[in-house]
PATI-218781 format. One line per field, with one value per residue: residue number from 1; residue in one letter; x, z, y of N, C-alpha, C in turn. Coordinates in pm, whole numbers. Each point is the difference from the previous one (the first is absolute). Example, Ala and Ser with C-alpha at 12.3 -4.5 7.8 and 13.67 -1.06 7.14 Angstrom:
! residues 2
seq	1,2
type	A,S
nc1	1319,-35
nc3	780,-72
nc2	-569,105
cac1	-89,82
cac3	0,6
cac2	119,119
cc1	90,-77
cc3	0,73
cc2	120,109
***
This chain:
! residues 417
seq	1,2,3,4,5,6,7,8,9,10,11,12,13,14,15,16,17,18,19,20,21,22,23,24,25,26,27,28,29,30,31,32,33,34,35,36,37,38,39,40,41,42,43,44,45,46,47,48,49,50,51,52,53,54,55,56,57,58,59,60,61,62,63,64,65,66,67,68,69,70,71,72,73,74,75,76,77,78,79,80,81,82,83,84,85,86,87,88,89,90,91,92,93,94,95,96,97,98,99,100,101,102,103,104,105,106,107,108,109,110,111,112,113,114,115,116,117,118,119,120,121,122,123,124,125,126,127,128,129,130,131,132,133,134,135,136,137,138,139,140,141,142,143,144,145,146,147,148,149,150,151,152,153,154,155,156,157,158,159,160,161,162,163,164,165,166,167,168,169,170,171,172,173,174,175,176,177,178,179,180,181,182,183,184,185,186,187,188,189,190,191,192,193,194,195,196,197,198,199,200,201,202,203,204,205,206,207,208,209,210,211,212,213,214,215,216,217,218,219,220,221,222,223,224,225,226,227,228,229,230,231,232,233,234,235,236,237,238,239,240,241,242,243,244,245,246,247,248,249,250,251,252,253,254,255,256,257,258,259,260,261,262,263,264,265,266,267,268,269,270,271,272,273,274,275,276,277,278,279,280,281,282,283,284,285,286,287,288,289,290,291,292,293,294,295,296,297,298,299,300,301,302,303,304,305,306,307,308,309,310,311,312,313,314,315,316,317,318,319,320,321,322,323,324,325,326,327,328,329,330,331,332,333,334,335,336,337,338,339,340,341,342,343,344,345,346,347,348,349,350,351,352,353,354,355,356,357,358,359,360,361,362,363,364,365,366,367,368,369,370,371,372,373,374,375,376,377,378,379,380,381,382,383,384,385,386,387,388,389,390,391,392,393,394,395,396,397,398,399,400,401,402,403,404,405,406,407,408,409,410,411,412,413,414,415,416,417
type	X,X,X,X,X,X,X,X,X,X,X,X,X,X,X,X,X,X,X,X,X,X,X,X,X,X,X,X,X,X,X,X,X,X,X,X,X,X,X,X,X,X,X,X,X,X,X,X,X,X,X,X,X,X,X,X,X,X,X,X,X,X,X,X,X,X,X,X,X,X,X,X,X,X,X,X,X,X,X,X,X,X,X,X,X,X,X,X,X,X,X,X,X,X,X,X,X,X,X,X,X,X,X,X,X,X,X,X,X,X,X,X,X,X,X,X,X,X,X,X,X,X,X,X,X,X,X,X,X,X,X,X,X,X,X,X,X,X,X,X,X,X,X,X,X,X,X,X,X,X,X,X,X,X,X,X,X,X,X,X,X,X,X,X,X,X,X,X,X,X,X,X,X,X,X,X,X,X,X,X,X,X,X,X,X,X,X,X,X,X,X,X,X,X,X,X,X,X,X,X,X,X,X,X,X,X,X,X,X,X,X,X,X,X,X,X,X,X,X,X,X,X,X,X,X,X,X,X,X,X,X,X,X,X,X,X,X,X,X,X,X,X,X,X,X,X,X,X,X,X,X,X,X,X,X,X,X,X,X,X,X,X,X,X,X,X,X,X,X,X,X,X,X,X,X,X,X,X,X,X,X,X,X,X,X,X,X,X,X,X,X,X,X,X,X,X,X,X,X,X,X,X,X,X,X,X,X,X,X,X,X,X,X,X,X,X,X,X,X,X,X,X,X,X,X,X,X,X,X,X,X,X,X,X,X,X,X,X,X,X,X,X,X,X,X,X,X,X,X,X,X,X,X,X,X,X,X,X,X,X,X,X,X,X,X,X,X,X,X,X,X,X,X,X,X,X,X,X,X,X,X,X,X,X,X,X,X,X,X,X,X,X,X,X,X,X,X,X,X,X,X,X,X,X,X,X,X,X,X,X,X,X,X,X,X,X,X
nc1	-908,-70,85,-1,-103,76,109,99,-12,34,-63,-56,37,39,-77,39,70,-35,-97,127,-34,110,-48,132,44,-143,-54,-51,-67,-65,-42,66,-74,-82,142,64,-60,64,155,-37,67,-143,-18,82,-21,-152,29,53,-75,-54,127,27,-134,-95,74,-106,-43,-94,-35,142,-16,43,57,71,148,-63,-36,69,106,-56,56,137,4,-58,43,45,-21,22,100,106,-49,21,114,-55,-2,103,-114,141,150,-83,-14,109,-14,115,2,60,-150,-37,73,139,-70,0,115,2,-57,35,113,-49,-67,0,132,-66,10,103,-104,-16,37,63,-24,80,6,58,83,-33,-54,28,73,56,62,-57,52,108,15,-92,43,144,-58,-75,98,44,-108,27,14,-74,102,-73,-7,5,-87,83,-14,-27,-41,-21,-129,-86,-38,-9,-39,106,44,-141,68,99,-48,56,-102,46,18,93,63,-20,71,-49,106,9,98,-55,113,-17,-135,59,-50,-87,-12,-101,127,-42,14,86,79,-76,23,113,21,-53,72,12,96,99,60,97,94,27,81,93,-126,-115,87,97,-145,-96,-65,53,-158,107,5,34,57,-16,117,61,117,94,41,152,68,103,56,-121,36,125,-66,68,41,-34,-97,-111,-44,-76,-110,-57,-127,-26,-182,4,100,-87,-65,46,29,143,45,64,97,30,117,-28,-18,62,-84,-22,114,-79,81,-127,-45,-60,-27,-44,111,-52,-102,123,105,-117,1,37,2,63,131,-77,-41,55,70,-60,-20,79,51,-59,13,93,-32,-55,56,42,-112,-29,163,14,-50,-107,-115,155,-11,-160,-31,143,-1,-118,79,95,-133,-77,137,51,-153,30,77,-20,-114,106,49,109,-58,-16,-82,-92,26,-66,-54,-83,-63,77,-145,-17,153,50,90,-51,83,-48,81,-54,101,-43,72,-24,61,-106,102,-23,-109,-22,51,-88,-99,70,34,-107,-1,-139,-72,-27,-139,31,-25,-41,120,42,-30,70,-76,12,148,26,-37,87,36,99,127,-7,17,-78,32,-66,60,-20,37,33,91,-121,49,-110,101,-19,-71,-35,137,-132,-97,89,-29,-153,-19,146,-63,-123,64,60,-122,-76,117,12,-105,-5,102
nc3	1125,-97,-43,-20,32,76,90,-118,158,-65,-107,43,110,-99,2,108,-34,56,-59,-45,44,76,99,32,-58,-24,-70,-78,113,-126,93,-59,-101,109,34,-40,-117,18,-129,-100,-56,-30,128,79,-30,45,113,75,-60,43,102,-57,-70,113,55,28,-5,63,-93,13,-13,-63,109,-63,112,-23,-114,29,49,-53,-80,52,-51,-123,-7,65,-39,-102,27,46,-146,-61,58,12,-146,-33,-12,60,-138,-48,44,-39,142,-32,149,37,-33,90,110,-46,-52,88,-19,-141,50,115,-9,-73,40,132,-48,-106,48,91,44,64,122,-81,-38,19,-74,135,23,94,-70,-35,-103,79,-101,65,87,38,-105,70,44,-87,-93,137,17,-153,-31,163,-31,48,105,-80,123,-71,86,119,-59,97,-48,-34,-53,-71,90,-102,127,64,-77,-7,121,-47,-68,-88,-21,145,-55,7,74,-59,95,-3,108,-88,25,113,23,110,-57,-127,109,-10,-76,79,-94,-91,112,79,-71,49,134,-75,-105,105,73,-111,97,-5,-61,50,-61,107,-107,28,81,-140,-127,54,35,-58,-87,-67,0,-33,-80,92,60,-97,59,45,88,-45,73,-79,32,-63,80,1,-114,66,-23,-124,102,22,-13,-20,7,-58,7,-91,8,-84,32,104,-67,-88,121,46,90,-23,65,-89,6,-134,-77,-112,80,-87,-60,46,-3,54,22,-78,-103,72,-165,87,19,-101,-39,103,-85,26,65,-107,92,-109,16,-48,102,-130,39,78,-66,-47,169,38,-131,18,106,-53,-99,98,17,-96,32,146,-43,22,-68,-119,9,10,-73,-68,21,-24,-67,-64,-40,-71,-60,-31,-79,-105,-60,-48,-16,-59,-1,169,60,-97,-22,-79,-45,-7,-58,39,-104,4,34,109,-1,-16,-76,182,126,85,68,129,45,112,74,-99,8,-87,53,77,-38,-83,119,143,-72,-45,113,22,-47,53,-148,90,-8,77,70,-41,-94,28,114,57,-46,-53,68,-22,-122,-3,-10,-160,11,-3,-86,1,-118,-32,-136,-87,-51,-115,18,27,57,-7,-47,-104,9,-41,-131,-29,-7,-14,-111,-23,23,-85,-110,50,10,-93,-11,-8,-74,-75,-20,-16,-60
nc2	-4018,-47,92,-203,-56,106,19,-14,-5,-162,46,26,-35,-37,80,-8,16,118,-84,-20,129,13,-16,12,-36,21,-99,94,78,34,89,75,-122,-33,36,-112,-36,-127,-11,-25,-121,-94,105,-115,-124,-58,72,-134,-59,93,-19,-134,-21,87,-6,52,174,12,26,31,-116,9,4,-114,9,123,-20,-102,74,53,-113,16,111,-49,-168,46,85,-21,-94,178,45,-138,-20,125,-26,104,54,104,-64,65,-85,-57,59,27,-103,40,15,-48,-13,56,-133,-35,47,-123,-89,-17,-19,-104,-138,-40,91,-54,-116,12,3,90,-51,-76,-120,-29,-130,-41,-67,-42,-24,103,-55,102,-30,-109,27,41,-51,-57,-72,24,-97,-47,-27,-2,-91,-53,-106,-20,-48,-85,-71,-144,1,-73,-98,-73,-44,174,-46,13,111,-59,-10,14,-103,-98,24,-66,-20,105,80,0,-150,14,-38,-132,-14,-120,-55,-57,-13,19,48,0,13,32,26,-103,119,21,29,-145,-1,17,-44,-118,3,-53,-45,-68,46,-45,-99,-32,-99,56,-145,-16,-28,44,-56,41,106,9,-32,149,4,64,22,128,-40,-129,58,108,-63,112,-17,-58,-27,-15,-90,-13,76,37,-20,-51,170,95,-12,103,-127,127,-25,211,-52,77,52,-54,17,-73,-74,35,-5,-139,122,-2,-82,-18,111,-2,-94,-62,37,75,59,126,86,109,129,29,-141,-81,-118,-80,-156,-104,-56,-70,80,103,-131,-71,104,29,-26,-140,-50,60,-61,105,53,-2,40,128,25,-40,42,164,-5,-6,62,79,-60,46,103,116,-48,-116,124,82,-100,4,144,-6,-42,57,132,-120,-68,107,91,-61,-19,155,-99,-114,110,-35,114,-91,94,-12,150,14,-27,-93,42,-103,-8,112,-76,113,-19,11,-4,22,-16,16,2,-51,99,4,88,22,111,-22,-35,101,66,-106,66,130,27,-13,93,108,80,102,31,47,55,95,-35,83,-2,116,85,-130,20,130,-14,-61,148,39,-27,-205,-71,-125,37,-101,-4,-27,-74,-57,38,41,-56,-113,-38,9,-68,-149,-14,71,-112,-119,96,14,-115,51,99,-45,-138,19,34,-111,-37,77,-38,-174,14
cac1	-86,31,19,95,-123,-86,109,116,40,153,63,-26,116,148,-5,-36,157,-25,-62,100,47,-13,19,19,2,-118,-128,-50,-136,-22,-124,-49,-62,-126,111,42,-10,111,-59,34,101,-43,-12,156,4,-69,37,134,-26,-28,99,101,9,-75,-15,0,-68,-123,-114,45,136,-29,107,-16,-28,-83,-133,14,-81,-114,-113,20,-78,-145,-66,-35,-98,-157,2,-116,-138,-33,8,-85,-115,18,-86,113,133,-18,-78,135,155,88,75,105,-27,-176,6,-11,-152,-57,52,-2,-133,-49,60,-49,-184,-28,-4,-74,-115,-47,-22,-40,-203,-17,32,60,-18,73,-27,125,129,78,168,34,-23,-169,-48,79,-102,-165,25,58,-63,-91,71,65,-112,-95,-90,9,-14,-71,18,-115,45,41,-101,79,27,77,-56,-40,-152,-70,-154,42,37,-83,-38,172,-5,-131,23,174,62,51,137,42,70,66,68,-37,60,70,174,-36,-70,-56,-180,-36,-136,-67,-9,-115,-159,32,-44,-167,-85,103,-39,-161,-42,95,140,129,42,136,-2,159,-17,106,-24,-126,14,82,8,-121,-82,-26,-33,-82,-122,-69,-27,-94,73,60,136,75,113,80,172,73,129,-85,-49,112,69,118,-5,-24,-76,-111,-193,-87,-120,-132,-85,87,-20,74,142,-16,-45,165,117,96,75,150,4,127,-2,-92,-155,-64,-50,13,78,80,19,-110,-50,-23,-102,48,-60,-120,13,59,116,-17,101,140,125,86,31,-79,66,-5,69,-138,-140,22,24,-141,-54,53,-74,-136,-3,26,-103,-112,38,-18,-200,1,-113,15,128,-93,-6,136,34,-111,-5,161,-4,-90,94,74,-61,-53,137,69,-77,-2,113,-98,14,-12,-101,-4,-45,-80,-131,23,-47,69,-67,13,118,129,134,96,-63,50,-18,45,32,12,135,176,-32,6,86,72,-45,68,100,33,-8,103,90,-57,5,-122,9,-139,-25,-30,-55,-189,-58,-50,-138,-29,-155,-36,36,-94,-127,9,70,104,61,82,-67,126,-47,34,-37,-10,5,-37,124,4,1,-9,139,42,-159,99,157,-37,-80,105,91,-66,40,137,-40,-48,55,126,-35,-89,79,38,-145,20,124
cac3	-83,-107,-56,-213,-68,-15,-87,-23,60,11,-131,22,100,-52,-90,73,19,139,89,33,51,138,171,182,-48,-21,-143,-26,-12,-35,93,-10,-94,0,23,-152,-12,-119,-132,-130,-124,-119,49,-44,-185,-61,15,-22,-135,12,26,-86,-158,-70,101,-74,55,-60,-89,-82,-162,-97,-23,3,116,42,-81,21,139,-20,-38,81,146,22,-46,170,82,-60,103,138,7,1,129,85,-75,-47,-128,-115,121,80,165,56,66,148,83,117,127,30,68,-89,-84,113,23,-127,-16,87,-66,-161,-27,145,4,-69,42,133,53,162,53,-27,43,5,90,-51,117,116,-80,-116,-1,-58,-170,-66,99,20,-108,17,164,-23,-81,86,88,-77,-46,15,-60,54,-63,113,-16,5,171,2,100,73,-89,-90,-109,9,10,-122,4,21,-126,-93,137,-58,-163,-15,-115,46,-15,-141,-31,95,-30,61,-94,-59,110,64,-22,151,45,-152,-38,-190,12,-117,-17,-69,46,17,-133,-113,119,-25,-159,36,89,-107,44,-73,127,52,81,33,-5,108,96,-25,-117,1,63,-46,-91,49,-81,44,-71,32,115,22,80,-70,9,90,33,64,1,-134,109,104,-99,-74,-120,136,51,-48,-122,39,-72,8,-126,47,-75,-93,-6,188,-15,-98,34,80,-71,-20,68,4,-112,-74,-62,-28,39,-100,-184,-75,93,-2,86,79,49,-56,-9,11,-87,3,153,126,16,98,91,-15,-55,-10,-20,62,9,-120,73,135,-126,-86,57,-15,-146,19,88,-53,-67,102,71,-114,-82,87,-9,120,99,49,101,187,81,134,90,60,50,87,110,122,85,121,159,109,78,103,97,137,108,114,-14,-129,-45,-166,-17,-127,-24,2,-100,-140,-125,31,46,-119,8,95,117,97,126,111,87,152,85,-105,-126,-127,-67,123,-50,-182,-27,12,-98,-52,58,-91,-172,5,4,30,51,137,-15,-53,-164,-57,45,159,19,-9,79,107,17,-1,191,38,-65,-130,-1,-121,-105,-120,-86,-82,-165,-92,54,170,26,203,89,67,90,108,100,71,159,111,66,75,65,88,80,125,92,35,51,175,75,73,77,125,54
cac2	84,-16,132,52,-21,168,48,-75,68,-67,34,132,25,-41,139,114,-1,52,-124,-99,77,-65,118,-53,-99,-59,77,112,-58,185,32,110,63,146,117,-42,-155,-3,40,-170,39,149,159,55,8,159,124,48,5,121,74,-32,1,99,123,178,37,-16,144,121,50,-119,-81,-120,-26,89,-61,-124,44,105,-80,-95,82,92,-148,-69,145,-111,-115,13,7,-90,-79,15,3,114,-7,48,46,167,56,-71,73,-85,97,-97,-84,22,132,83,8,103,162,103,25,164,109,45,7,85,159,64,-55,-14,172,51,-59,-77,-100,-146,-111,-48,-85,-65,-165,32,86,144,9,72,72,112,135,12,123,106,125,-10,119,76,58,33,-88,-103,-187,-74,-126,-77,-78,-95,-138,-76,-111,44,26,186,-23,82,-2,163,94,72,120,111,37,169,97,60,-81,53,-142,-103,-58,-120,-105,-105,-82,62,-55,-11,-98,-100,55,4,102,32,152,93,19,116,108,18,73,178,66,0,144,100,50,-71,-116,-42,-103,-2,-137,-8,-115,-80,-16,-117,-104,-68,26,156,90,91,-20,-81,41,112,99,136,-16,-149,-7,-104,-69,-134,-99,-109,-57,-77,74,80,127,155,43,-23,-1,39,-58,70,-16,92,73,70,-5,110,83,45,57,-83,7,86,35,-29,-104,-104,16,96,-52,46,69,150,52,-7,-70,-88,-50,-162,-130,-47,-109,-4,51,130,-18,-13,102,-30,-125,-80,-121,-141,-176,-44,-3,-176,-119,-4,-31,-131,-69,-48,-108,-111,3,-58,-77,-59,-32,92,-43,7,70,15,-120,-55,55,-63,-100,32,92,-70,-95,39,-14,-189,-44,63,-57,-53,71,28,62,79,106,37,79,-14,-89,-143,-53,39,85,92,43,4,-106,54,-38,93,-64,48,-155,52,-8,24,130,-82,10,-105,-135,17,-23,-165,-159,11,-104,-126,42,-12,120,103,118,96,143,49,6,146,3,76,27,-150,-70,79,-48,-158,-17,-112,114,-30,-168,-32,-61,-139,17,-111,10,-50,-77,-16,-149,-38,-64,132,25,-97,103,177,11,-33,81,52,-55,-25,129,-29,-77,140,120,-93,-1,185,66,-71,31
cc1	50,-76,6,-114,-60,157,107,102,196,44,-37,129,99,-17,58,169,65,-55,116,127,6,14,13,28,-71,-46,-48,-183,-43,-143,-40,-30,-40,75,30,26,161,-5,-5,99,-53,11,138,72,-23,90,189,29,-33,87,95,-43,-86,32,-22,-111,-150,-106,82,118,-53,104,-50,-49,-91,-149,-3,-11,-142,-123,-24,-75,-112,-38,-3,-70,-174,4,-101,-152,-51,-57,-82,-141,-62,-22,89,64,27,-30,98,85,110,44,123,-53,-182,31,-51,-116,-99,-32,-27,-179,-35,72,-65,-157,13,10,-95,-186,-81,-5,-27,-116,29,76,86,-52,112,-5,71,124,108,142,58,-44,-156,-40,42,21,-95,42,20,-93,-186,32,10,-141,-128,-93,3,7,-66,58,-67,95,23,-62,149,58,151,-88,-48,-141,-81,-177,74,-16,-118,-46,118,-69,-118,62,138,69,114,62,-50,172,71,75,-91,42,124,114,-4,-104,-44,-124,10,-134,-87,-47,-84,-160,29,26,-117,-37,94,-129,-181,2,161,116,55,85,140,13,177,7,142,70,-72,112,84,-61,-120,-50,-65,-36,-100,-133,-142,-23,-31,113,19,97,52,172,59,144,55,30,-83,-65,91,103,106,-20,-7,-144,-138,-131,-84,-87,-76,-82,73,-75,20,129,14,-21,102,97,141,53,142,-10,169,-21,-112,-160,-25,4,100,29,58,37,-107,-73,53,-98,-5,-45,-51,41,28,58,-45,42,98,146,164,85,-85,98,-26,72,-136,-77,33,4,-178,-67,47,-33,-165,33,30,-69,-108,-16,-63,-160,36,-77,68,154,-82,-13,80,-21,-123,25,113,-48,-114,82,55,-70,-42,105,58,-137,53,138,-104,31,-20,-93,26,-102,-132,-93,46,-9,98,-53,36,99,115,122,103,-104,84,-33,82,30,16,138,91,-73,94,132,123,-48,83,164,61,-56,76,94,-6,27,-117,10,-157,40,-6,-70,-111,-4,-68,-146,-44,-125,-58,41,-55,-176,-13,103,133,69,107,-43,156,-78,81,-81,-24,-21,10,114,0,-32,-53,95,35,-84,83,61,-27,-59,109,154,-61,8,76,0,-24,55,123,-42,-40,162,68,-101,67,145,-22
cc3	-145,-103,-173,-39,-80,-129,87,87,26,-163,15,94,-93,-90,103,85,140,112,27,94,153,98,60,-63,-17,-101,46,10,-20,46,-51,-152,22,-20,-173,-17,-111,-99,-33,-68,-112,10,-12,-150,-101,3,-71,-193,-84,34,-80,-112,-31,72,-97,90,-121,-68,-2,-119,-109,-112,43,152,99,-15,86,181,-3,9,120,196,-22,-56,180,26,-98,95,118,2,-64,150,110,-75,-5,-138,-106,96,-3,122,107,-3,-8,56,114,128,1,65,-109,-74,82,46,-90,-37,133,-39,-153,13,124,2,-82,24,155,59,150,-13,-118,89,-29,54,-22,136,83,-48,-55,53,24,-106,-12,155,-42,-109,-52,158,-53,-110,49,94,-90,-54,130,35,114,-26,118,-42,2,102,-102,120,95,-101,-117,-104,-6,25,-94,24,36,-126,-30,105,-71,-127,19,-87,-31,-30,-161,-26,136,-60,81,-33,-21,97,143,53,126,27,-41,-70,-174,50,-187,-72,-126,57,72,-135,-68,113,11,-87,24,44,-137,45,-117,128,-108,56,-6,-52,3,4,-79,-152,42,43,-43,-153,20,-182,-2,-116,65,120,3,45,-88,-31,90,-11,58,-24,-46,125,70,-107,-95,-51,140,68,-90,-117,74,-100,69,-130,65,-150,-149,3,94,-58,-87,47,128,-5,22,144,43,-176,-80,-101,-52,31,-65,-124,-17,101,-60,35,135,111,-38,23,49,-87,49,147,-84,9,61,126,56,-42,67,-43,74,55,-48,18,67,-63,-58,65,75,-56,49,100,-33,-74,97,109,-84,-71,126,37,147,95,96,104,81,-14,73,88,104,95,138,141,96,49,101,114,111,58,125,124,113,66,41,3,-136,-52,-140,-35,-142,-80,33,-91,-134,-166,16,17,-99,45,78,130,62,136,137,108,124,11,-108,-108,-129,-64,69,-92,-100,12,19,-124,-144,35,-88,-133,-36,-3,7,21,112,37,7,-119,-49,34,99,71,-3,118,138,90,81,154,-19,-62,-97,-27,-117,-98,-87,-81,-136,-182,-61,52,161,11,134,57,64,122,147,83,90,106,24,53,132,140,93,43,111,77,38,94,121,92,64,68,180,61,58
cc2	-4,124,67,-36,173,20,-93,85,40,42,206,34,-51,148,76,27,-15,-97,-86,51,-122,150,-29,-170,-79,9,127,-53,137,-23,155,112,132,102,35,-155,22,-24,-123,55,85,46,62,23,170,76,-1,-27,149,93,-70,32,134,121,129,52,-34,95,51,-66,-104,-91,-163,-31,57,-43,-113,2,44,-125,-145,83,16,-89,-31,103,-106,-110,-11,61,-105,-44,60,55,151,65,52,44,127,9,-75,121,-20,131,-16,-147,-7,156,99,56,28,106,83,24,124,110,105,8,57,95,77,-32,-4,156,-7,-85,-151,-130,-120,-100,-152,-160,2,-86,114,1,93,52,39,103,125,106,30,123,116,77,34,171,112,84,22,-117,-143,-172,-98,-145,-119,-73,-193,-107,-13,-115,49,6,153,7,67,46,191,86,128,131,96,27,81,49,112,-84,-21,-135,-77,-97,-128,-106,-150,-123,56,-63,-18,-125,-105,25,46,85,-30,103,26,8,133,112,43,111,152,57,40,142,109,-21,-55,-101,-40,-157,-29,-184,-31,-179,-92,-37,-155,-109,-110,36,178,33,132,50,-46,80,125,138,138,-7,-156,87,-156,55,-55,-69,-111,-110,-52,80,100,154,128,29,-80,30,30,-61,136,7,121,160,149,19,144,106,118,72,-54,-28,40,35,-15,-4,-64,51,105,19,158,121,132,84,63,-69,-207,-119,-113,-58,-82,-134,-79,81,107,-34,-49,107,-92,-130,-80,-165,-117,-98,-37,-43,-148,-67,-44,-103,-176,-41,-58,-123,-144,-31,-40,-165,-136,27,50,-92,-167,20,-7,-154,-44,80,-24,-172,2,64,-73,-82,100,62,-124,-3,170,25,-39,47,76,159,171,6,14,97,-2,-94,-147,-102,54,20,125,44,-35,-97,90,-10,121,5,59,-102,52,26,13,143,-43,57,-132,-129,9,-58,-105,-43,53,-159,-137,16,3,128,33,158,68,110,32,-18,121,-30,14,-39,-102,-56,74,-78,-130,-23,-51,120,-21,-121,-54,-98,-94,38,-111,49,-114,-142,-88,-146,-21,-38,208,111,-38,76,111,-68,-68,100,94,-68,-4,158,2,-29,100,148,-44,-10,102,50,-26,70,107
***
C-alpha cells in the first residue's frame, strides 16, 4: 500500500520522538491515538522555549516578560479560531479538556436555560463526557433526555430524529465522530433540524478536530468542544468555541482571578470574553503548546490528514477482515468511518488481547472507552480498539493483524488444553 502520495508519512514520524521508543524489545507500533495521539518536536520546542525564555503569569503585569507571555497565549488562543474558522477569538475557551467544556456549558447555559418538562437530545454513540451531564443536569431540572437510536451498522438513524425534536427540545448535543465506532455523523443536517424546531446543538469534536477539516462557521453549530492532547498538543488544555452571542449571555463558570473587570466589597462585574471563563492562573505552556500544534497540523492541510487516515482505516479494515474470528464494530465504508477500528474477537477478552499484543510492542485500547451504554447495546461489555493518525504506517497494520494471529493461535491452544 503505497501511502506518501496523501502525506510524507516517513518525514512526519522523524518529528515524533516517542515513535523510536522500542517495548518489549520491539519497535513501538502506537495504535492508540484515539486515547492521546503524541507530540512533534514543535510542540515540545514551543512550550519548553516558554519555560526557559518567557515564563511569567499572563494580564496581570507589565513587565517585559509578562507582556511577552501575554502575547505568546493569546497569539495560539487566534491560531485556534483560525483553524476551526471561528468568526473571533472571543468565542475560544480554554478549558482543561472537551470534558470539562462540556460541563461548563450545562453547568452555565443548562442551568439557566433548561426547565421542568423540557428536553435533551443526544445519541447512542456518545462518550461519558457528552452523556452524563446532560443526565445530571436532566435530573437536576426535571427535564428529560432522549436518544437518537443507532443502525446495526453503527451509523445513526436520523429518519428518528425528526419523531425526538419538539418544541420541549432545548439542546441537541452529538459527537461528530464517535471514539468507539468511528461513525463520522452528520452533524450539520442534524443542526439545521436542531435550530428548525428553536433548540441549540452542542457537537463533541473530540474525535472529528484532529482528524478532519472542522469549521464551525460552516456548520451552523452553537457550541464545539475539543482536546489539545488528541491533536498533537499536551495534556490539561481544552476548547469550548460557542457563539459569542450565547457566550454573553452565560453566567461564569468558576469564579476568581482574571474573569473580573471590576470587584467590591458588595458585588462583582465580569470580563469580557474569553476571560469570564477563564478564573485564575490559566495553563499557559498548554496554550502555546496548543497554539504549536495548530500550527503543525495546518502546515500539514487537514483535508489532507482525513485523506491518510481514510486510506490507513480502509487498509486495516481489509486486512482485520481476514482473522478468523473477529468482528469490527461500526460502518464499513471508510467514508463513514474515522482513523480507528474497534473490534471483538471470539474466545480472548480484549483486556487479555491488549496485553499479548503489548507483547509484540503493539499499543491499543481495551475496555468500553468511556462508553458503557454503547457497549451495552451491542451485547459486549468491552471491545478493543486500534487507533490511527498521521504517523500510522501499513507495515504497521501488518504487525497488528499478524500479531492477531499469534493471539489466536495462543488462545485456540489453551481453549484445547
Amino acid at each position: 500500500m503505497d501511502i506518501h502520495d496523501v502525506l510524507d508519512v516517513e518525514a512526519i514520524r522523524a518529528d515524533f520522538p516517542l515513535l523510536d521508543r522500542r517495548i518489549n524489545d520491539k519497535p513501538l507500533i502506537f495504535l492508540d491515538s484515539a486515547a492521546s495521539s503524541q507530540k512533534p518536536v514543535q510542540v515540545l520546542k514551543a512550550m519548553d522555549d516558554y519555560y526557559r525564555c518567557c515564563h511569567a503569569n499572563v494580564h496581570r503585569g507589565v513587565y517585559m516578560l509578562s507582556e511577552r507571555a501575554t502575547e505568546m497565549y493569546e497569539t495560539s488562543r487566534k491560531k485556534v479560531a483560525r483553524f476551526i474558522g471561528a468568526r473571533s477569538w472571543r468565542e475560544v475557551i480554554y478549558t482543561r479538556n472537551a470534558t470539562e467544556s462540556i460541563n461548563l456549558v450545562a453547568m452555565t447555559w443548562g442551568r439557566i436555560n433548561v426547565r421542568q418538562g423540557d428536553e435533551i437530545v443526544i445519541s447512542e454513540a456518545e462518550h461519558h463526557a457528552n452523556l452524563v451531564p446532560w443526565q445530571v443536569l436532566a435530573k437536576e431540572k426535571g427535564a428529560a433526555l432522549r436518544y437518537i437510536p443507532l443502525n446495526n451498522d453503527g451509523t445513526l438513524q436520523l429518519e428518528a430524529l425528526d419523531a425526538l425534536l419538539n418544541e420541549r427540545t432545548r439542546l441537541v448535543a452529538v459527537t461528530q465522530m464517535s471514539n468507539v465506532l468511528g461513525t463520522i455523523v452528520p452533524v450539520k443536517q442534524i443542526i439545521e433540524k436542531a435550530h428548525a424546531v428553536g433548540a441549540l446543538c452542542l457537537v463533541d469534536g473530540a474525535q472529528s478536530v484532529p482528524h478532519m477539516p472542522v469549521n464551525v462557521k460552516d456548520l451552523g453549530c452553537d457550541f464545539m468542544v475539543f482536546s489539545a492532547h488528541k491533536m498533537c498538543g499536551p495534556t490539561g488544555i481544552g476548547v469550548l468555541w460557542g457563539r459569542r452571542e450565547i457566550l454573553q449571555d452565560m453566567p461564569p463558570f468558576m469564579t476568581g482571578g482574571d474573569m473580573i473587570k471590576r470587584v467590591t466589597f458588595e458585588t462583582a462585574e465580569w470580563n469580557d470574553l474569553p476571560h469570564k471563563f477563564e478564573a485564575g492562573t490559566p495553563a499557559i505552556a498548554e496554550a502555546i503548546g496548543l497554539g504549536a500544534a495548530v500550527d503543525y497540523l495546518a502546515a500539514l492541510g487537514m483535508d489532507k490528514v482525513r485523506a491518510h487516515e481514510k486510506q490507513i482505516t480502509a487498509y486495516a479494515l481489509e486486512r482485520l477482515a481476514e482473522v478468523p474470528g473477529l468482528r469490527v464494530i461500526g460502518p464499513a465504508d471508510p467514508e463513514l468511518h474515522g482513523g480507528l477500528a474497534t473490534f471483538d474477537m471470539d474466545h480472548i477478552h480484549p483486556h487479555d488481547l491488549a496485553t499479548i499484543l503489548d507483547a509484540e510492542g503493539i499499543a491499543v485500547r481495551a475496555g468500553h472507552h468511556c462508553a458503557m451504554p454503547l457497549h451495552m447495546k451491542y451485547g459486549l461489555p468491552a471491545t478493543t480498539r486500534a487507533s490511527f493518525y498521521i504517523y500510522t504506517l501499513p507495515q504497521e497494520i501488518d504487525a497488528l493483524v499478524e500479531a492477531l494471529y499469534k493471539a489466536r493461535q495462543l488462545m485456540t491452544r489453551q481453549i484445547s488444553l
